[in-house]
KOLMIPA-918165 format. One record per residue (C-alpha): chain; residue in one letter; residue number from 1; x, y, z. Coordinates in nm, 2 decimals, padded with zeros to 4 digits. Example, Ala and Ser with C-alpha at 12.3 -4.5 7.8 and 13.67 -1.06 7.14 Angstrom:
A, a, 1, 01.23, -00.45, 00.78
A, s, 2, 01.37, -00.11, 00.71
//
This chain:
A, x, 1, 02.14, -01.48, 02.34
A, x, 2, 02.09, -01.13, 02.53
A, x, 3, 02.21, -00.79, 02.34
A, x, 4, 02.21, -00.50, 02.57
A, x, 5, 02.04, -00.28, 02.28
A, x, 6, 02.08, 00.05, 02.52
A, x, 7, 02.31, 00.20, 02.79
A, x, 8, 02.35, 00.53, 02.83
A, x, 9, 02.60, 00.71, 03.09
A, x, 10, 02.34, 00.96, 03.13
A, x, 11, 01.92, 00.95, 03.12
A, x, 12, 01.85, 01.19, 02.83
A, x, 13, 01.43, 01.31, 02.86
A, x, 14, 01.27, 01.44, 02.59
A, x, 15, 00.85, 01.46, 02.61
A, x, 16, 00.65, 01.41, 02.23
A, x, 17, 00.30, 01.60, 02.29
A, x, 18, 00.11, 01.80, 02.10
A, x, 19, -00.08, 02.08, 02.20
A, x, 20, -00.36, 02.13, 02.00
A, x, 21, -00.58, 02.52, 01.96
A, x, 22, -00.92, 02.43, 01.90
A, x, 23, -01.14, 02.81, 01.95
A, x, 24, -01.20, 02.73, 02.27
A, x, 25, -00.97, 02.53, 02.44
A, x, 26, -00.62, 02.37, 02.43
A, x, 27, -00.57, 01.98, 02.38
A, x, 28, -00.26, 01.80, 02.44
A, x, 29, -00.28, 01.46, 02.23
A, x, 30, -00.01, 01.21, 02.32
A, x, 31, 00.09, 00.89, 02.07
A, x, 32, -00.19, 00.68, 02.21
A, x, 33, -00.45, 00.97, 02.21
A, x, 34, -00.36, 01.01, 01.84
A, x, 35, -00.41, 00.60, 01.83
A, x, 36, -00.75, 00.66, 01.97
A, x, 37, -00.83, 00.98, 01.74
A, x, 38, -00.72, 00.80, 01.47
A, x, 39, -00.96, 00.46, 01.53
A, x, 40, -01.21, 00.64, 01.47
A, x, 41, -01.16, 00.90, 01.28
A, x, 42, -00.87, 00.72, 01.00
A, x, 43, -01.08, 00.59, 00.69
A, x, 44, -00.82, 00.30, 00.72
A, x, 45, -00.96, 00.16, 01.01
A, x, 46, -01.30, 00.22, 00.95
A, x, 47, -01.31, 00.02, 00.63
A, x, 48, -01.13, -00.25, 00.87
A, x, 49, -01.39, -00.24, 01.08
A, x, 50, -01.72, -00.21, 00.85
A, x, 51, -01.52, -00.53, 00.69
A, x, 52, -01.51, -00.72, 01.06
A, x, 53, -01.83, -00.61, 01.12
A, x, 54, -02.00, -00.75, 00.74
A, x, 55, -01.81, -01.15, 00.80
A, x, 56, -01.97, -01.12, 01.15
A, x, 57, -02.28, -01.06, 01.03
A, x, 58, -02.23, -01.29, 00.74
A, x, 59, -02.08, -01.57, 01.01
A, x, 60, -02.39, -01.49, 01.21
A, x, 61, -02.65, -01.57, 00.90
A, x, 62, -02.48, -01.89, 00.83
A, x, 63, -02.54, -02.01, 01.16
A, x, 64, -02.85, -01.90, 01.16
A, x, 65, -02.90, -02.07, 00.82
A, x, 66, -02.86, -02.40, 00.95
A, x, 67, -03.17, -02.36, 01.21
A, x, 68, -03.53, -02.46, 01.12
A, x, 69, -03.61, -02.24, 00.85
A, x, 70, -04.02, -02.17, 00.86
A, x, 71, -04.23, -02.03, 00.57
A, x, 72, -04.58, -01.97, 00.47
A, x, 73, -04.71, -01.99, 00.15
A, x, 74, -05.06, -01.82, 00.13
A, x, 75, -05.29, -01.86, -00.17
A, x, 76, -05.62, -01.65, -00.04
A, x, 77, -05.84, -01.65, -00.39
A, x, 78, -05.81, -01.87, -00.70
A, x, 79, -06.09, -01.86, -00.95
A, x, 80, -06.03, -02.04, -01.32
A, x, 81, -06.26, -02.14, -01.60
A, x, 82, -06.16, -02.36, -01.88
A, x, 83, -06.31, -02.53, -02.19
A, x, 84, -06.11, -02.91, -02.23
A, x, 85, -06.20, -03.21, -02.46
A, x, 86, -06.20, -03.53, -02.27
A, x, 87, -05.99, -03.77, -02.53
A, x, 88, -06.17, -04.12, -02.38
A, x, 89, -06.54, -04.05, -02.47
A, x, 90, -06.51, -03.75, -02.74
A, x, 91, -06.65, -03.47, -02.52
A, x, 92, -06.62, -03.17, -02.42
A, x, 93, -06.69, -02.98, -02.13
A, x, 94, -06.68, -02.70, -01.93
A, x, 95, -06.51, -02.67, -01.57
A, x, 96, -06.48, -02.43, -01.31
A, x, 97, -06.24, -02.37, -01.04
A, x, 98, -06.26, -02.14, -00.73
A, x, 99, -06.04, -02.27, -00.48
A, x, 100, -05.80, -02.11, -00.15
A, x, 101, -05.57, -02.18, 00.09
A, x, 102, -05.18, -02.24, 00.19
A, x, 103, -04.88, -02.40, 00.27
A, x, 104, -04.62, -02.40, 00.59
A, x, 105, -04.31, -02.57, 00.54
A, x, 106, -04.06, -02.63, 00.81
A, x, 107, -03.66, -02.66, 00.60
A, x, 108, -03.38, -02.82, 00.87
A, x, 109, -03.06, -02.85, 00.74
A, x, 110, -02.85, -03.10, 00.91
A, x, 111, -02.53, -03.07, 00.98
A, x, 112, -02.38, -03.36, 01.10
A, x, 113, -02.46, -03.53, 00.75
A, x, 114, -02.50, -03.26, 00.53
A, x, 115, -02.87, -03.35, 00.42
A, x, 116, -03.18, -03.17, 00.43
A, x, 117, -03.48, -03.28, 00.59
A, x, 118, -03.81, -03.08, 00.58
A, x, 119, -04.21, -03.07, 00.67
A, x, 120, -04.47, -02.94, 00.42
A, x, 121, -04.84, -02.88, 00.47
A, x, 122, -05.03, -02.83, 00.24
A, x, 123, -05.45, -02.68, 00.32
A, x, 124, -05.71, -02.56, 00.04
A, x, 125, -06.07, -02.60, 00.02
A, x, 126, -06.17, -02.62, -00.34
A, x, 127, -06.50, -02.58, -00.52
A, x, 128, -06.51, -02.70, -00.84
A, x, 129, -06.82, -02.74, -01.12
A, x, 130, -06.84, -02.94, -01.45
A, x, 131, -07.09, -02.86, -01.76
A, x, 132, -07.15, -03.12, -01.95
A, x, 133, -07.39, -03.12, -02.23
A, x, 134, -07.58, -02.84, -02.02
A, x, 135, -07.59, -03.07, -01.70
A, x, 136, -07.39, -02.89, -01.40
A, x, 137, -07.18, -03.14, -01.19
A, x, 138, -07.05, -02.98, -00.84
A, x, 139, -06.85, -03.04, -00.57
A, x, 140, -06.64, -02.89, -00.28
A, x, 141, -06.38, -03.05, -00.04
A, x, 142, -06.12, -02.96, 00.21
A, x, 143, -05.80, -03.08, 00.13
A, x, 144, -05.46, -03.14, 00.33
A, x, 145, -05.16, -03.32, 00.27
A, x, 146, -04.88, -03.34, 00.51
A, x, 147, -04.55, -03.47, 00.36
A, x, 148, -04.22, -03.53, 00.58
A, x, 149, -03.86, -03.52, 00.31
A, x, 150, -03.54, -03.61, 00.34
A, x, 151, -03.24, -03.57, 00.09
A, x, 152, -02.93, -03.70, 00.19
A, x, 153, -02.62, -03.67, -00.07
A, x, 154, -02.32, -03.95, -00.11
A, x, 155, -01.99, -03.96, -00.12
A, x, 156, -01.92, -03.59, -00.09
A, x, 157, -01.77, -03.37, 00.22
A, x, 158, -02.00, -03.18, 00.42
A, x, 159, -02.07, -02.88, 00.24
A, x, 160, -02.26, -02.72, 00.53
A, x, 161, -01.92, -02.77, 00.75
A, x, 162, -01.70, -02.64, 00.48
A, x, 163, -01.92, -02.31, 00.48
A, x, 164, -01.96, -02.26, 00.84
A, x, 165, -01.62, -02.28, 00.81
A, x, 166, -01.53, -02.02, 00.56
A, x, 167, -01.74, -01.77, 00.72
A, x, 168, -01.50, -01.81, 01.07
A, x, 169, -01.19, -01.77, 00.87
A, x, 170, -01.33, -01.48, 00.74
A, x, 171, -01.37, -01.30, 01.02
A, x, 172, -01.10, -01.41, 01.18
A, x, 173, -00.92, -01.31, 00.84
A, x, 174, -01.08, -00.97, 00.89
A, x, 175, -00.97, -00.93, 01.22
A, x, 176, -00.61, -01.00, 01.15
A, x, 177, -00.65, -00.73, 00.91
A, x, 178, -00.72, -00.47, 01.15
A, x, 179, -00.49, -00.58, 01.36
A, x, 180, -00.25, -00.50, 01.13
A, x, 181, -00.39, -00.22, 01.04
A, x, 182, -00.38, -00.08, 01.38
A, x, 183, -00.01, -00.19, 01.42
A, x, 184, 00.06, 00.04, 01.09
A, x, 185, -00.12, 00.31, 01.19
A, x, 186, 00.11, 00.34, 01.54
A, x, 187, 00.40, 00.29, 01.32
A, x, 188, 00.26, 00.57, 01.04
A, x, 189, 00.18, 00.82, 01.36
A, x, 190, 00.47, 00.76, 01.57
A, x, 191, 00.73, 00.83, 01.27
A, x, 192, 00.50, 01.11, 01.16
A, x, 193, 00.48, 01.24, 01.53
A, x, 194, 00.87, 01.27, 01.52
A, x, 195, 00.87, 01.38, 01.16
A, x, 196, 00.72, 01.71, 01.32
A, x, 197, 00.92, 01.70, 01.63
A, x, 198, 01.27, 01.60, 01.39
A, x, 199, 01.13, 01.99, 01.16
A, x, 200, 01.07, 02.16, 01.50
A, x, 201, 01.35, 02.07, 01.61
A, x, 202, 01.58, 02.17, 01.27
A, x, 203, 01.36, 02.50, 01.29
A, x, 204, 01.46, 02.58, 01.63
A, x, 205, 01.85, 02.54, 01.56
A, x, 206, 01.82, 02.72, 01.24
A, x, 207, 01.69, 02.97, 01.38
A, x, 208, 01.93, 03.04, 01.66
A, x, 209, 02.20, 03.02, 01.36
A, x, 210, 02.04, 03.29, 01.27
A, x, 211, 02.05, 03.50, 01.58
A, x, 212, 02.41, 03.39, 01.59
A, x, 213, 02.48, 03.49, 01.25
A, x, 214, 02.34, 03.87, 01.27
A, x, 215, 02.52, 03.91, 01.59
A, x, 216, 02.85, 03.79, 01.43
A, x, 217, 02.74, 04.05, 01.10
A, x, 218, 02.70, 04.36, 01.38
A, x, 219, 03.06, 04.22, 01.53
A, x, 220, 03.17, 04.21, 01.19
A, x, 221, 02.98, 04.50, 01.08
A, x, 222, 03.13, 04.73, 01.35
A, x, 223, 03.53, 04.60, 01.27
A, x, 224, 03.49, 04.70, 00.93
A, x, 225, 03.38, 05.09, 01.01
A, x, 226, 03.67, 05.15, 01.25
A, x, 227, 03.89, 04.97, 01.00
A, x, 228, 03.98, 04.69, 01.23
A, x, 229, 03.89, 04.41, 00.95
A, x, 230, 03.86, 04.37, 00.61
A, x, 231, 03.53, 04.38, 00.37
A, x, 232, 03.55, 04.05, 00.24
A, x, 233, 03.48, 03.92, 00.62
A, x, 234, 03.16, 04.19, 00.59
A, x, 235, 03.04, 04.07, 00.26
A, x, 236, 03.09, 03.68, 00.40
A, x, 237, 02.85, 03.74, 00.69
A, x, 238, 02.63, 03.87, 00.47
A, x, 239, 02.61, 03.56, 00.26
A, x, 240, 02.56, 03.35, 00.58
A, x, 241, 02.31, 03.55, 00.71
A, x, 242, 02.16, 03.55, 00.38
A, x, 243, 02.19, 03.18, 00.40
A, x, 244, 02.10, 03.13, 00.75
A, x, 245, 01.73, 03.34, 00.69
A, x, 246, 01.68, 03.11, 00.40
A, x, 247, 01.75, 02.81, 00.60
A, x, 248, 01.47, 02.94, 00.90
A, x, 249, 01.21, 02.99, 00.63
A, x, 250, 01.30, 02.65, 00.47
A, x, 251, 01.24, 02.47, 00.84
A, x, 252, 00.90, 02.66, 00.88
A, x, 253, 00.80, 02.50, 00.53
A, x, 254, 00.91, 02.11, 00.62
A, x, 255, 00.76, 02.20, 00.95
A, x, 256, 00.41, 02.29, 00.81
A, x, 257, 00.46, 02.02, 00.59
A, x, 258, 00.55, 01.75, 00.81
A, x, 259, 00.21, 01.87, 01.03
A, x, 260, 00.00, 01.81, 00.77
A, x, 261, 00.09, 01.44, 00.69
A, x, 262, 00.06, 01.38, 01.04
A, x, 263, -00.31, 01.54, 01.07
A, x, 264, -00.37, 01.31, 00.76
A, x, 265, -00.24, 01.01, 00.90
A, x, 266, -00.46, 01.07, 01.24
A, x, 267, -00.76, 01.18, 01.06
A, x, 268, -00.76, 01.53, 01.13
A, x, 269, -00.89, 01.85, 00.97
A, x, 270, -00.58, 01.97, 00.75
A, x, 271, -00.74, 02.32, 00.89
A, x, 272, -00.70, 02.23, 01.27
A, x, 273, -00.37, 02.44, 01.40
A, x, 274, -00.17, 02.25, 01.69
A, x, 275, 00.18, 02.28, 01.82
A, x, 276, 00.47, 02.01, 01.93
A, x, 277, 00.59, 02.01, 02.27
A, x, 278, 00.86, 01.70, 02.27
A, x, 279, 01.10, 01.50, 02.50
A, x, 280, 01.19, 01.18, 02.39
A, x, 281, 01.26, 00.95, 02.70
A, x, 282, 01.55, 00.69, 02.61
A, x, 283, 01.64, 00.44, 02.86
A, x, 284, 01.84, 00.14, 02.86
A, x, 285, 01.62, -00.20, 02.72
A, x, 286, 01.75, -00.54, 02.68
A, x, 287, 01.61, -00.81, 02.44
A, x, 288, 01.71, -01.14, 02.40
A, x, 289, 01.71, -01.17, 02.05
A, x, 290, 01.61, -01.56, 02.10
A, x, 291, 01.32, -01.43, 02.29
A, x, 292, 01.18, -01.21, 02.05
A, x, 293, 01.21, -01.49, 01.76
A, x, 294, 00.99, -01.73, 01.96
A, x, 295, 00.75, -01.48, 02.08
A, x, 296, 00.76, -01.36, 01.72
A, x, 297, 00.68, -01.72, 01.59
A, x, 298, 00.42, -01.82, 01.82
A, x, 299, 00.22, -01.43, 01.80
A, x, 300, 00.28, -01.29, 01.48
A, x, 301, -00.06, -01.27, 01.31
A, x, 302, 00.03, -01.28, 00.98
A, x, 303, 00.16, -01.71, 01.06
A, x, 304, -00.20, -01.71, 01.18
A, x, 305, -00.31, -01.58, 00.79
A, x, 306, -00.12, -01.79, 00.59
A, x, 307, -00.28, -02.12, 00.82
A, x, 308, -00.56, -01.98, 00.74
A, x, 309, -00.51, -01.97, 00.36
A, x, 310, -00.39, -02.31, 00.37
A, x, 311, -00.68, -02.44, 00.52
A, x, 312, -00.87, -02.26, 00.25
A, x, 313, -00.72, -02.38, -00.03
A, x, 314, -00.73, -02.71, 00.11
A, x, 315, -01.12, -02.69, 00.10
A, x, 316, -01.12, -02.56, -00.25
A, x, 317, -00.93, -02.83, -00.36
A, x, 318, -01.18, -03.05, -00.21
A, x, 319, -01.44, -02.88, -00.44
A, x, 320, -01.25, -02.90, -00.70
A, x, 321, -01.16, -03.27, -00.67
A, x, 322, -01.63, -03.32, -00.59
A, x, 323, -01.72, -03.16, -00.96
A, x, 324, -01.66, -03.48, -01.16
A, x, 325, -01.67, -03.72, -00.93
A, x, 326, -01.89, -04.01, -00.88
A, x, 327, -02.15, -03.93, -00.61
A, x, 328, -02.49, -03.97, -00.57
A, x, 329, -02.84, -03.89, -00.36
A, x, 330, -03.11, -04.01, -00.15
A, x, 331, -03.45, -03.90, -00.14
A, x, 332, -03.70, -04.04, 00.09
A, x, 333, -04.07, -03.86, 00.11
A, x, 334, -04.32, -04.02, 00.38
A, x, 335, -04.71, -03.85, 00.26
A, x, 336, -05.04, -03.87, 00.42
A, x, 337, -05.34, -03.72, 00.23
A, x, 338, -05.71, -03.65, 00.30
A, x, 339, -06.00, -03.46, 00.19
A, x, 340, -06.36, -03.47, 00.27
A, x, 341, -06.66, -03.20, 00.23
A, x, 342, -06.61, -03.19, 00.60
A, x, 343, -06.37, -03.06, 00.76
A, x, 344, -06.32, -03.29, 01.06
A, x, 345, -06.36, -03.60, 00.82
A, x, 346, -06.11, -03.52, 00.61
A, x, 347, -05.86, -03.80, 00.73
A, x, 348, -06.16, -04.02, 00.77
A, x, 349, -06.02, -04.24, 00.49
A, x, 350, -05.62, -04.11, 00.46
A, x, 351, -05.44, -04.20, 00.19
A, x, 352, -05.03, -04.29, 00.21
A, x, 353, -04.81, -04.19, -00.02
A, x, 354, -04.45, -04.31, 00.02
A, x, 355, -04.19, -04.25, -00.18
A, x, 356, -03.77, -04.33, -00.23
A, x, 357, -03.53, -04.28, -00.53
A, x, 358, -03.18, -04.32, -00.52
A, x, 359, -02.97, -04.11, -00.82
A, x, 360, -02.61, -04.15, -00.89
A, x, 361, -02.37, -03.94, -01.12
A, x, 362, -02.13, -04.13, -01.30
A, x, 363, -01.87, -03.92, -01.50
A, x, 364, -01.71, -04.12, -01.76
A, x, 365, -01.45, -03.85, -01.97
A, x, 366, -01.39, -03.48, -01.95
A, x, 367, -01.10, -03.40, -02.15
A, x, 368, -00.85, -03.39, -01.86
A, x, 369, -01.05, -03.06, -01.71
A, x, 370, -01.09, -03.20, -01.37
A, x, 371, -00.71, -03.32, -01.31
A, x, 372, -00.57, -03.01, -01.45
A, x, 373, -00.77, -02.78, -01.20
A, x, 374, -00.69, -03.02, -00.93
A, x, 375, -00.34, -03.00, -01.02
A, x, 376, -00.34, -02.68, -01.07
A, x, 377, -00.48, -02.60, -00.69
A, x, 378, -00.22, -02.85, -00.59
A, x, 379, 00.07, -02.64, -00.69
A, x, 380, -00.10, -02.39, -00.55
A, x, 381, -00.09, -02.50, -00.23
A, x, 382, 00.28, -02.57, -00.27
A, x, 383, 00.36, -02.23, -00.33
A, x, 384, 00.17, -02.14, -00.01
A, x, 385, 00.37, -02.37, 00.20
A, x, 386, 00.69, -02.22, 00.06
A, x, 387, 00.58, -01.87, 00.10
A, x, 388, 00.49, -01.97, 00.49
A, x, 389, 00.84, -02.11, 00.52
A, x, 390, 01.01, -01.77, 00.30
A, x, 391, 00.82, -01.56, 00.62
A, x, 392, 00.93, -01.77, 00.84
A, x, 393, 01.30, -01.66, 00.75
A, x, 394, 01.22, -01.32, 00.75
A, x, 395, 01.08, -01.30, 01.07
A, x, 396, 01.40, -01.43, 01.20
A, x, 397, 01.66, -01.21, 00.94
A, x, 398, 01.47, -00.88, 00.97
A, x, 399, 01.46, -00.91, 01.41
A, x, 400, 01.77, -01.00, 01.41
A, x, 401, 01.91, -00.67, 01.16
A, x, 402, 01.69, -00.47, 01.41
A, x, 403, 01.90, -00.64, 01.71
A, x, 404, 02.18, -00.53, 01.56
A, x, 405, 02.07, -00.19, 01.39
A, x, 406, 01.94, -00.18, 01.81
A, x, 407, 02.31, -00.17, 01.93
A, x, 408, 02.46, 00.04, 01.63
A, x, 409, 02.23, 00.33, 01.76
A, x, 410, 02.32, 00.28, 02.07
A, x, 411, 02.70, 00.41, 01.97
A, x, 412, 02.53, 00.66, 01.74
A, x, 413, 02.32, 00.86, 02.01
A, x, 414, 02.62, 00.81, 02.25
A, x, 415, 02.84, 00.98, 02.02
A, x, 416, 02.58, 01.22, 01.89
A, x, 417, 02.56, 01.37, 02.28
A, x, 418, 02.93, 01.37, 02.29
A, x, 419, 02.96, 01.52, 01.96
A, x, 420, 02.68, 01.83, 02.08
A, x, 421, 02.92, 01.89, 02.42
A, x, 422, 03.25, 01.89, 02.24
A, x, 423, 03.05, 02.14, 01.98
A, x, 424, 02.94, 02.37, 02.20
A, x, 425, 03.27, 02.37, 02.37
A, x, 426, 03.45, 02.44, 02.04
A, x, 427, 03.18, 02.70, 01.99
A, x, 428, 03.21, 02.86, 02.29
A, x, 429, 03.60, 02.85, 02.28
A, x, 430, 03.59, 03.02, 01.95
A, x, 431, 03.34, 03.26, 01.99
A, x, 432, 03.58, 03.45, 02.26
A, x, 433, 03.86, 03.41, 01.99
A, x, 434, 03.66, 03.60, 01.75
A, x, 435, 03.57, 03.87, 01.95
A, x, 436, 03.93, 03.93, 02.01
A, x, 437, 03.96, 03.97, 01.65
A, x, 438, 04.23, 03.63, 01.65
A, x, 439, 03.99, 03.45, 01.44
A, x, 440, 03.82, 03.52, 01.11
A, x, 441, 03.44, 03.52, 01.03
A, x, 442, 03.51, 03.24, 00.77
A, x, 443, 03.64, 03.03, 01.00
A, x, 444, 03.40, 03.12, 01.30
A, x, 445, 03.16, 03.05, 01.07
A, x, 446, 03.30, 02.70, 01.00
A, x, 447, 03.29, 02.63, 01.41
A, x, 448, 02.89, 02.72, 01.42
A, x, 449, 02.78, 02.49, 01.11
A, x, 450, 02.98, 02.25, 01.29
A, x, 451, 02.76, 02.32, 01.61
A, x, 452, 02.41, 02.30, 01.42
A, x, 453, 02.52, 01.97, 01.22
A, x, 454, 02.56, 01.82, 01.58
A, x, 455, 02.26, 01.86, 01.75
A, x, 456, 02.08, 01.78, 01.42
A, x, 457, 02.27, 01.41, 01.42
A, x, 458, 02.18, 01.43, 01.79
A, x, 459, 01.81, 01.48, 01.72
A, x, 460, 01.83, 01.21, 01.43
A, x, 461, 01.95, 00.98, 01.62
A, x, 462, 01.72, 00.96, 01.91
A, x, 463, 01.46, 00.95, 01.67
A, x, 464, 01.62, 00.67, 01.47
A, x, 465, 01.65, 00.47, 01.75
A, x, 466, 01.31, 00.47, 01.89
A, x, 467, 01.23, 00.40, 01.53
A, x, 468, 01.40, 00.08, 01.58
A, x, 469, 01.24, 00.02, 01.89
A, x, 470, 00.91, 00.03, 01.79
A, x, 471, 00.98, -00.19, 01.48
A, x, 472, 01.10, -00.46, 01.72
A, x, 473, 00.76, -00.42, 01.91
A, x, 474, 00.60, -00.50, 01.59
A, x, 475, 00.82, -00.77, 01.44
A, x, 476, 00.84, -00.97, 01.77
A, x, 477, 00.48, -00.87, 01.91
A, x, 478, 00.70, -00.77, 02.24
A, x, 479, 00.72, -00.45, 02.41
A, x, 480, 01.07, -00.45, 02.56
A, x, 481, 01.09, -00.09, 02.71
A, x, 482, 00.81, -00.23, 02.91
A, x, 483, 00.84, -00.58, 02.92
A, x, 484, 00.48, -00.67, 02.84
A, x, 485, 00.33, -00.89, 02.52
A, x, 486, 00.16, -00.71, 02.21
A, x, 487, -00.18, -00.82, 02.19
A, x, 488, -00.30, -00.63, 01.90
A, x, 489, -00.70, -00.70, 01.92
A, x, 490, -00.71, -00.64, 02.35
A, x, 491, -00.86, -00.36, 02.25
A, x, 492, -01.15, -00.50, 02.02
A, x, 493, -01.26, -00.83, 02.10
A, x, 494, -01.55, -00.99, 01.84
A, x, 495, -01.81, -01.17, 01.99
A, x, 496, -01.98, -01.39, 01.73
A, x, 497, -02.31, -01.58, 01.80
//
């Protein structure tokens, strides 16, 4: 299905810049300049991309947390006295300690299986004294013992996949954000930009119904002295002139106004002075509204969020389905241990020290806690899935209105630049009437309202309809005055490792 959204009998140019005063120089910032200013300067996208930057860093540490972990353990000085009774014989006895040393241990996580294996030395030398009925018993010794673990949990999902996981939807969740971020900001600045452009242009045609209006009160002004009209057509002018002034100062407030929101919505100083120098450039564009729907469904990032959410709701139902759940765990410990007075002879005579247990958790009742959450996450899901299909439809419903909103502007804007001619015409036509004196200023006045009202319309509807345009861009993710695909994050690409 192809709608011709555009055709106009005639090119009508109109050029949207602002020239900016800074002390110095002059600056001319066009929409994508403001894009520019405003992705760096907006606090909208900065928090968007502090919040890109903090899951890339958090992705980043997760990966790194599943890499050989190494620590040192040092223990430089340890001196202890203590008075004991030995229970056996009846005595008691004195003993002292000094003893130092350390311990390295080497943590892997393993991914595959979701266990833990790890590598643990442990070095002292100790020196150690026993009084015993006034007889001192020493004796020193190095000691090391090297032990090699493994833990190894069953019958639950890989928790270490199910992070590593999270962390990349994160980001990618945080990236989608600033996508659309980015796309709301254009959307923000280009209907502020015309905001400012729409009050220029309203300031401009009230004030030349102004100049019109004081030189229709000296007309009127000079027929009253010689007696060649009446005072009520004096006292008239006088109200629309009065009217007229009050209209000018009226445009230079929404003007000021509407400059301010835009210097917001970019991130300027609210004290920075700039002008607006516009043309709007409409040409003719085509969509094919079946086009736009499939580009829509296959681009549009917030399809990409809601997959996402799914997914994580599917892995906290998982959770939630592992907390009373039978499961269990392996530990296996493989230990060699020596000491000796000597160094080199400490693992003359090594002793072995193997170890397994296996520990299960058998739950037996909890009240109906477990299948109401799981439940409970269930329906949860549900109503994800329905919301994904509700967007679905309005991806479709609100592309289409904008299709057909597309073609009603079309007859709008071509009736709006008739509307100005036949005006001005009218205008013009009039005008000459009342000079002659055949017409009265009442009903001259009548002809120029009529003139301003139609190149207002004019003005609203150009605006209106590059409006439109631009919320087809972002609905469909297609630009279709320039035939090219919306990639929202070609500008900022996030390269995790």
């Amino acid at each position: 299905m192809v709608h011709y959204c555009m055709k106009f009998p005639a090119t009508v140019i109109v050029l949207l810049s602002f020239c900016m005063f800074p002390a110095a120089s002059q600056n001319v910032l066009t929409i994508e300049r403001a894009l520019e200013f405003a992705q760096e300067n907006s606090p909208a996208v900065k928090q968007e991309l502090m919040s890109i930057e903090r899951n890339r860093l958090n992705l980043k540490a997760q990966r790194a947390a599943l890499k050989s972990n190494f620590s040192l353990t040092l223990n430089p000085v340890g001196y202890s006295v203590s008075r004991k009774f030995r229970d056996y014989d009846g005595q008691w006895y004195t003993s002292e300690s000094f003893q130092t040393g350390g311990s390295l241990q080497i943590v892997q996580p393993i991914l595959l299986t979701d266990g833990v294996i790890s590598l643990r030395n442990n070095f002292s030398w100790q020196n150690s004294s026993v009084n015993e009925n006034g007889v001192n018993v020493g004796n020193n010794a190095f000691l090391n013992s090297l032990t090699l673990n493994l833990e190894q949990p069953l019958f639950l999902s890989n928790s270490l996949k199910r992070a590593l996981k999270q962390n990349e939807f994160a980001l990618e969740n945080a990236e989608i954000s600033y996508a659309l971020k980015r796309l709301q900001l254009e959307s923000d600045i280009t209907s502020d930009f015309y905001a400012v452009f729409n009050s220029q242009s309203t300031l401009e045609t009230a004030k030349s119904s102004f100049v019109n209006s004081k030189k229709n009160y000296e007309i009127i002004k000079n027929k009253t002295e010689a007696e060649l009209a009446p005072k009520e057509e004096l006292y008239q002018i006088m109200v629309t002139l009065a009217k007229d002034s009050a209209s000018v100062e009226s445009a230079i407030v929404q003007l000021e106004n509407a400059k301010d929101k835009l210097k917001r919505t970019v991130g300027m100083n609210l004290d920075e002075e700039f002008d607006v120098k516009a043309e709007i450039d409409v040409k003719a564009v085509t969509v094919d509204e079946d086009m736009a729907v499939e580009h829509a469904f296959a681009s549009r990032l917030e399809l990409r969020r809601r997959e996402i959410e799914a997914k994580l709701s599917e892995y906290s139902l998982i959770v939630e389905k592992e907390k009373n759940r039978f499961n269990g765990k392996v530990g296996l410990s493989l230990g060699l241990t020596g000491n000796d007075p000597v160094f080199g002879d400490m693992y003359s005579k090594p002793t072995q020290s193997p170890s397994v247990g296996v520990t299960f958790t058998v739950p037996i009742f909890d009240w109906g806690e477990n299948r109401a959450r799981v439940k409970a996450k269930e329906l949860e899901i549900k109503s994800q899935e329905l919301e994904a299909g509700e967007e679905r439809i309005d991806i479709v419903m609100y592309i289409r209105q904008e299709c057909r909103a597309l073609r009603n502007l079309q007859t709008q804007v071509e009736i709006a630049e008739q509307n100005i001619i036949n005006a001005q015409l009218t205008y013009d036509l009039n005008m000459v009437r009342y000079r002659n004196g055949d017409l009265s200023g009442m009903g001259f006045v009548q002809f120029q309202t009529q003139l301003t009202s139609a190149k207002n319309d004019y003005t609203n509807a150009l605006i209106k309809y590059k409006e439109s345009l631009l919320r087809l861009k972002i609905l469909s993710l297609y630009d279709f005055e320039r035939n090219v695909e919306v990639v929202p994050l070609s500008d900022y690409s996030v390269k995790s490792k």
